[in-house]
N, CA, C and O atoms as a GROMACS GRO file, in nm:
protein
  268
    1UNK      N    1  15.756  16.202   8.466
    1UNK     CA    2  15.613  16.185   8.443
    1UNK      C    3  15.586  16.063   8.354
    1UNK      O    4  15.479  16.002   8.358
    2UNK      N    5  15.684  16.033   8.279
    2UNK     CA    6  15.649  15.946   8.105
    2UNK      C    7  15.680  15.821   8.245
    2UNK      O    8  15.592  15.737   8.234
    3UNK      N    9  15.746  15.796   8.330
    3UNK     CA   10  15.750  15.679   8.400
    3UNK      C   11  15.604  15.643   8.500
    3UNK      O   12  15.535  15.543   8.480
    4UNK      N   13  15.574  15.742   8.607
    4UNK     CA   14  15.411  15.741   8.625
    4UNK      C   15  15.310  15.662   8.536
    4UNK      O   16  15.246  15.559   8.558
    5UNK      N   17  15.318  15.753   8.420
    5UNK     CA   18  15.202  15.680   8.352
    5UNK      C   19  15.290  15.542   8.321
    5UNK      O   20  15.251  15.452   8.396
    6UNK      N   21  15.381  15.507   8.246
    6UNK     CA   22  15.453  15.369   8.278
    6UNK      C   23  15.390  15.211   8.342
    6UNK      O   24  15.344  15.104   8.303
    7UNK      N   25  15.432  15.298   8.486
    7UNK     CA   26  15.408  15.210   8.624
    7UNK      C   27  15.258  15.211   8.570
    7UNK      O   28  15.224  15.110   8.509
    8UNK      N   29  15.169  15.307   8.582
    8UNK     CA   30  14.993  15.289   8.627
    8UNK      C   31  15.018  15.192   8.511
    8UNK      O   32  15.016  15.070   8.528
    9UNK      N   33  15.044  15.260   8.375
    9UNK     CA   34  14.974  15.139   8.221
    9UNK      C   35  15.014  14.988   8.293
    9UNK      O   36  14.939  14.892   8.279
   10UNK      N   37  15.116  14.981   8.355
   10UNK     CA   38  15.190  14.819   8.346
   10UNK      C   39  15.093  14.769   8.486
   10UNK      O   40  15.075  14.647   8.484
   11UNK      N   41  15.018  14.849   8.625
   11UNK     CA   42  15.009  14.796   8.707
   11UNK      C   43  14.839  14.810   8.633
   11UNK      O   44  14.787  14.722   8.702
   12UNK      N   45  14.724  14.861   8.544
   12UNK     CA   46  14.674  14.777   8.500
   12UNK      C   47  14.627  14.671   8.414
   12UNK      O   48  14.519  14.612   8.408
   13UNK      N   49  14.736  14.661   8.350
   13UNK     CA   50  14.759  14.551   8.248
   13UNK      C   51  14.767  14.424   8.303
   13UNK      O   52  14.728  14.314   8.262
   14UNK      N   53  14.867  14.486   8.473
   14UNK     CA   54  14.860  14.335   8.520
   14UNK      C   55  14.710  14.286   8.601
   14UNK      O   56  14.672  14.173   8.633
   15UNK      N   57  14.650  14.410   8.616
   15UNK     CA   58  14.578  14.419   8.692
   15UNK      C   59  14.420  14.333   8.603
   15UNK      O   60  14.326  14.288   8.669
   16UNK      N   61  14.426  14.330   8.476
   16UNK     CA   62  14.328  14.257   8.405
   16UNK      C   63  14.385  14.149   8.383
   16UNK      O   64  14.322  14.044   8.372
   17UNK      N   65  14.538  14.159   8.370
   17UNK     CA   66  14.529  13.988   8.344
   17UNK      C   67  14.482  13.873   8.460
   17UNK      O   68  14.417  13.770   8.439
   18UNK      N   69  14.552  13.939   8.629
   18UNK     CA   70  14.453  13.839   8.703
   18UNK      C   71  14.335  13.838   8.695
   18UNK      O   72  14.274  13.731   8.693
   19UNK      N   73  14.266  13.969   8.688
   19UNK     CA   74  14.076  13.954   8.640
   19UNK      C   75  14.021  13.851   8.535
   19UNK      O   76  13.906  13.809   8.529
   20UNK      N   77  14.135  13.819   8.449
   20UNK     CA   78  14.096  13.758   8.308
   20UNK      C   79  14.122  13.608   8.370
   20UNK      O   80  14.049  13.518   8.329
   21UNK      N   81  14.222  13.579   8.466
   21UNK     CA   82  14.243  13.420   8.532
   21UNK      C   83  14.155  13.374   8.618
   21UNK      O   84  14.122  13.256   8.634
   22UNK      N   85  14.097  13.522   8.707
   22UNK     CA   86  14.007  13.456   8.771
   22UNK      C   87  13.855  13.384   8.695
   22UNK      O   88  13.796  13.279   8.719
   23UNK      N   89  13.831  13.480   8.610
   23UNK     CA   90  13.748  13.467   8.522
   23UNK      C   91  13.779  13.312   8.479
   23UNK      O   92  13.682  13.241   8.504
   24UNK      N   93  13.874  13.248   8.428
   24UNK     CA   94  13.883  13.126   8.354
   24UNK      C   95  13.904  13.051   8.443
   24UNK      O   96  13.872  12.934   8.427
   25UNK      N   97  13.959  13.089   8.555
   25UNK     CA   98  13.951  12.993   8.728
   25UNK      C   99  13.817  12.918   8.733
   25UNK      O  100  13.805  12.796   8.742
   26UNK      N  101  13.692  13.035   8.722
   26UNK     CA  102  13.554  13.004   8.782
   26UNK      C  103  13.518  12.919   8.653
   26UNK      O  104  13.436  12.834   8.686
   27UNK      N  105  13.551  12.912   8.519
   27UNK     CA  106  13.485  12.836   8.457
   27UNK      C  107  13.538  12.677   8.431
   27UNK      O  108  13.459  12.586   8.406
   28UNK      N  109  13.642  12.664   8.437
   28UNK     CA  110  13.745  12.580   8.454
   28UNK      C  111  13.649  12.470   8.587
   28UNK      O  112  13.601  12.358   8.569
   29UNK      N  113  13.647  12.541   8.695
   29UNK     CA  114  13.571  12.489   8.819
   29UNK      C  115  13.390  12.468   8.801
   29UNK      O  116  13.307  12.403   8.864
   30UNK      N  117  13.384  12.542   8.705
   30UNK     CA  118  13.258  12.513   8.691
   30UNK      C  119  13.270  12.385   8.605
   30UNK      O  120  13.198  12.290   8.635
   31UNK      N  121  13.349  12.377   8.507
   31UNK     CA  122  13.319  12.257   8.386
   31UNK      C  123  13.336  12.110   8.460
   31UNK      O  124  13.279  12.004   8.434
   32UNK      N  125  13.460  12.149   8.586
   32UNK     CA  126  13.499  12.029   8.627
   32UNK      C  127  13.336  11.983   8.773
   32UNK      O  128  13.318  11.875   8.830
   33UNK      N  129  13.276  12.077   8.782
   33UNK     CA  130  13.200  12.006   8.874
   33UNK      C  131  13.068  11.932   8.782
   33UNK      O  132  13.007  11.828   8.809
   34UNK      N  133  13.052  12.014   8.677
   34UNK     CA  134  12.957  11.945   8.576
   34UNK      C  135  13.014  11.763   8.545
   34UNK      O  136  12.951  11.657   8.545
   35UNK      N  137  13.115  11.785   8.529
   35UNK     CA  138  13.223  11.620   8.491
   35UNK      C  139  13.182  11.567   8.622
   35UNK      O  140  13.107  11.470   8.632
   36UNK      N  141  13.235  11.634   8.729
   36UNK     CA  142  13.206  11.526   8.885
   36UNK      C  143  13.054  11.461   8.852
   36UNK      O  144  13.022  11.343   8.838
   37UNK      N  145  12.970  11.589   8.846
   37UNK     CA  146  12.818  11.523   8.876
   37UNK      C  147  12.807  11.400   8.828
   37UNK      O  148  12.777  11.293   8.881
   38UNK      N  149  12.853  11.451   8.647
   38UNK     CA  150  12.784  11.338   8.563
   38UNK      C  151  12.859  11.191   8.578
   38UNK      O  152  12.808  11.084   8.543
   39UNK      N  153  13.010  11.208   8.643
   39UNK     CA  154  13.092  11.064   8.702
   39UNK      C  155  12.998  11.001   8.825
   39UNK      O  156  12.998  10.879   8.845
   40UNK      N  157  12.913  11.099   8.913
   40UNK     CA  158  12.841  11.040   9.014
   40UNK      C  159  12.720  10.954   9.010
   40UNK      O  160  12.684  10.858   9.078
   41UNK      N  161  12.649  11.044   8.868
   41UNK     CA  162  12.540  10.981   8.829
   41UNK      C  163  12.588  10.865   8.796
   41UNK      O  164  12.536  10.772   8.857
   42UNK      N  165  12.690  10.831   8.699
   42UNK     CA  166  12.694  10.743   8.638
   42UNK      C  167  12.687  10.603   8.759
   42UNK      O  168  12.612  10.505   8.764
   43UNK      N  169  12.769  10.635   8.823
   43UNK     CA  170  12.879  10.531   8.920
   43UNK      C  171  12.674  10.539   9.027
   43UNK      O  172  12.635  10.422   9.029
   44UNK      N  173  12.611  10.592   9.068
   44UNK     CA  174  12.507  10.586   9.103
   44UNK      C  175  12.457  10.481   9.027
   44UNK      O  176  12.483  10.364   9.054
   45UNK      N  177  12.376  10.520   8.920
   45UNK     CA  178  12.312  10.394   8.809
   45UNK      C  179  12.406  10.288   8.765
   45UNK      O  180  12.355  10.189   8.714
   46UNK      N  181  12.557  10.293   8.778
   46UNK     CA  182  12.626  10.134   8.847
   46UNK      C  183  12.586  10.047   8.921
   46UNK      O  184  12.561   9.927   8.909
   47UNK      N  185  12.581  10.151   9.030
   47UNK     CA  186  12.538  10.064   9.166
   47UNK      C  187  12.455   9.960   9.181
   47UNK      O  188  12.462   9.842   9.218
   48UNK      N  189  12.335  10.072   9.123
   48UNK     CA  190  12.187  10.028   9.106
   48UNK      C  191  12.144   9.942   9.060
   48UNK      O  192  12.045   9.879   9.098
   49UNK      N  193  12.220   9.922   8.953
   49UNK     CA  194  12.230   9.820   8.811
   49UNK      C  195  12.295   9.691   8.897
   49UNK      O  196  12.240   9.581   8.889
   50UNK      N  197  12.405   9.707   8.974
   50UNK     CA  198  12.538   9.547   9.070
   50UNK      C  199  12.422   9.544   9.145
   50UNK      O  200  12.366   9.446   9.096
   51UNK      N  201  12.324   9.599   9.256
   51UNK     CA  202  12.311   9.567   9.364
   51UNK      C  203  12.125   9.445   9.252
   51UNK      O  204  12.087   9.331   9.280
   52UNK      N  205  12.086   9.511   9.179
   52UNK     CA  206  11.960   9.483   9.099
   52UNK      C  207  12.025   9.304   9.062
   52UNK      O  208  11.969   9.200   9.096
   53UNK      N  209  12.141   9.317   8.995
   53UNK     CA  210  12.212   9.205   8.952
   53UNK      C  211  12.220   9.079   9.098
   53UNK      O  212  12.194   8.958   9.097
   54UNK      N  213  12.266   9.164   9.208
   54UNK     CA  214  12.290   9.069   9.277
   54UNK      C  215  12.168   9.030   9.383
   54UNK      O  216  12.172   8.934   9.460
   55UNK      N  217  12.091   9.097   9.372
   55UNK     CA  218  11.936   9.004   9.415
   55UNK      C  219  11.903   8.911   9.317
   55UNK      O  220  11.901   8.793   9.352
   56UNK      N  221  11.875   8.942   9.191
   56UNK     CA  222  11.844   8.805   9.103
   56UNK      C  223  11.968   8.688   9.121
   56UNK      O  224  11.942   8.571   9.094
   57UNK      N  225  12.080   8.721   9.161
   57UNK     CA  226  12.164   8.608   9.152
   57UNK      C  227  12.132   8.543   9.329
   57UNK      O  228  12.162   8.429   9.366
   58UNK      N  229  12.087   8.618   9.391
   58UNK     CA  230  12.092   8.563   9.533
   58UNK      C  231  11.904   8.479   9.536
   58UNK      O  232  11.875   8.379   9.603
   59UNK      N  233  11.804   8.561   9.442
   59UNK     CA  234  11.692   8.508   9.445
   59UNK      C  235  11.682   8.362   9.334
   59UNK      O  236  11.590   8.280   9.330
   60UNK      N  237  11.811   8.365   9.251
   60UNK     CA  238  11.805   8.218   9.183
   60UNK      C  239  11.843   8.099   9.238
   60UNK      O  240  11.785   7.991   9.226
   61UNK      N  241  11.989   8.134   9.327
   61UNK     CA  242  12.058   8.071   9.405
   61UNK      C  243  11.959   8.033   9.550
   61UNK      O  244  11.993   7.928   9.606
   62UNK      N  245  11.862   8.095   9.603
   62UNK     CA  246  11.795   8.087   9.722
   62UNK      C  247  11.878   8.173   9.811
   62UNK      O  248  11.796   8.220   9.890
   63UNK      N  249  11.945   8.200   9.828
   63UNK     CA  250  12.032   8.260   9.892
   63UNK      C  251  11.976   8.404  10.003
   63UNK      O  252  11.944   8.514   9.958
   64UNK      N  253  11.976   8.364  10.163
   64UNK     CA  254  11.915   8.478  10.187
   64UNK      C  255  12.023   8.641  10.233
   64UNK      O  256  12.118   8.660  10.309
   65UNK      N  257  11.935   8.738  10.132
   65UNK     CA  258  11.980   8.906  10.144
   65UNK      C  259  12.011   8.922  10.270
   65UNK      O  260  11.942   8.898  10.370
   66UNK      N  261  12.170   8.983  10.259
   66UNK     CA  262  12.216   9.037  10.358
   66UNK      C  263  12.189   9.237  10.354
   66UNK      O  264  12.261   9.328  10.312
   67UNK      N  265  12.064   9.237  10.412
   67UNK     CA  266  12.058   9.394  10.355
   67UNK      C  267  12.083   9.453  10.516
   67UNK      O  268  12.088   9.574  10.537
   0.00000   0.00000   0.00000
């Protein structure tokens, strides 16, 4: 009997520790998509900023936009 209870204590002990990984899985994935966004925004308002740059350099030069 003292082995029964044993096995159950050990199969849910293990049984919260994956509950407890998944748990830090989803936040882990959550933090890293917050990081993606804010790398997208950024690299977005890059863009915005090279392409802004390279009309004034093409409107000083005369140069006609290849859009």
């Amino acid at each position: 009997m003292a082995s029964k209870v044993a096995i159950d204590d050990l199969a849910g002990m293990i049984k919260r520790g994956f509950d407890s990984m998944d748990t830090q899985f989803v936040e882990v994935k959550d933090r890293l998509d917050r990081i993606e966004n804010l790398i997208l925004k950024k690299h977005d308002r890059e863009i915005g900023d090279l392409k802004l740059r390279m009309q004034n350099l093409e409107d000083m030069l005369a140069i006609p936009s290849k859009k």
